[in-house]
C-alpha positions in Angstrom: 18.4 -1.3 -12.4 18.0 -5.1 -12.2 15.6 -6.5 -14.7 13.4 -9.8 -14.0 11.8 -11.4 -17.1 8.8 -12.8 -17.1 9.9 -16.2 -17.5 12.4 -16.2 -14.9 10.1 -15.0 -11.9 9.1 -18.4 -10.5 12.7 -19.2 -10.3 13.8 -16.0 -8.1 10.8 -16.4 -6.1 12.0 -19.8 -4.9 15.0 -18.1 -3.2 12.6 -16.1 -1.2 11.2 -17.1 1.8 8.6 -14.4 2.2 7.3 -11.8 -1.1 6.2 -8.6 0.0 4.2 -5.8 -1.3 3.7 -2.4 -0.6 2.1 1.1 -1.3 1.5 4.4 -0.3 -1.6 5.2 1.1 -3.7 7.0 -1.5 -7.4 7.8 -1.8 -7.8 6.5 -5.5 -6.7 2.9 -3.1 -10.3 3.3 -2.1 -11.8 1.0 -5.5 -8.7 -1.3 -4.8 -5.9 -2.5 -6.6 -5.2 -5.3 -8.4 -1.3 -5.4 -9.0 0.1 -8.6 -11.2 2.9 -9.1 -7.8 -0.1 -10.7 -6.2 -0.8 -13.3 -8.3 2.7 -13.9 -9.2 3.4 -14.6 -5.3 0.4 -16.8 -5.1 1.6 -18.9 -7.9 5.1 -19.0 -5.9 3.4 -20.6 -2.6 5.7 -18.2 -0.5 3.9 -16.1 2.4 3.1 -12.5 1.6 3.8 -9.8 3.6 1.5 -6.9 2.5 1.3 -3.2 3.3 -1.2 -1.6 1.9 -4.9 0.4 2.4 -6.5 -1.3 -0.1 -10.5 -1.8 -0.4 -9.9 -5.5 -0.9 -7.7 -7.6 0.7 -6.4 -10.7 -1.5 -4.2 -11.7 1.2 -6.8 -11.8 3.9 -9.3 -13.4 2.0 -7.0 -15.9 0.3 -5.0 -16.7 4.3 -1.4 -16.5 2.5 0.0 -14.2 4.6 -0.8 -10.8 6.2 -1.3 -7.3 6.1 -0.7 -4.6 7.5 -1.3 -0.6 7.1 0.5 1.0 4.6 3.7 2.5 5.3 3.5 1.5 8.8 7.1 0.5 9.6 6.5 -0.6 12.4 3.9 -2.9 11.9 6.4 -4.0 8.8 9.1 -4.8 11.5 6.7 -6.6 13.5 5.4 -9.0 10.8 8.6 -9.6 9.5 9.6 -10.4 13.0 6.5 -12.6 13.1 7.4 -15.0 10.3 10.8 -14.9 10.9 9.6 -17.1 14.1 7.6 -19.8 12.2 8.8 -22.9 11.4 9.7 -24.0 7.7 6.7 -26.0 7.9 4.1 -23.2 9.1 5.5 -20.6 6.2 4.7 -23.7 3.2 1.7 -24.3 5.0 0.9 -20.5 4.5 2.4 -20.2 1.3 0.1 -23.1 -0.2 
């Protein structure tokens, strides 16, 4: 198991080029979720890749990166695809 403190977070996220998220669809999803990967990517300016059902989307409403339905690996492979494409330029532009 590989261990990331706190502290050293922003640091791994800069060797990223895109974070992703992901869940399984379940009905307690319904309320939402709130989970602390969000903000941390946010705070990283990276693109985010979600998959997920969730009532609310941060990602949609904050425009950092997109989602898509959860466990759909094929709609994964399709946004990965996707900002594999862009330019350095257009994933900071996202990111920010």
């Amino acid at each position: 198991m590989f261990i990331v403190q706190k502290q050293q977070i922003q640091n791994l996220l800069l060797r990223f080029d895109l974070c992703f998220i992901g869940s399984t669809h379940l009905p307690i999803y319904r309320f939402g979720t709130a989970p602390n990967k969000i903000r941390e990517y946010m705070n990283s300016s990276k693109p985010i890749l979600q998959s997920c059902n969730d009532a609310f989307d941060y990602i949609r409403e904050a425009n950092c990166g997109i989602t898509v339905s959860s466990m759909d690996s094929s709609a994964i492979a399709e946004a990965i695809l996707y900002f594999k494409n862009l330019s350095s330029q257009d994933l900071r532009r996202m990111g920010a």
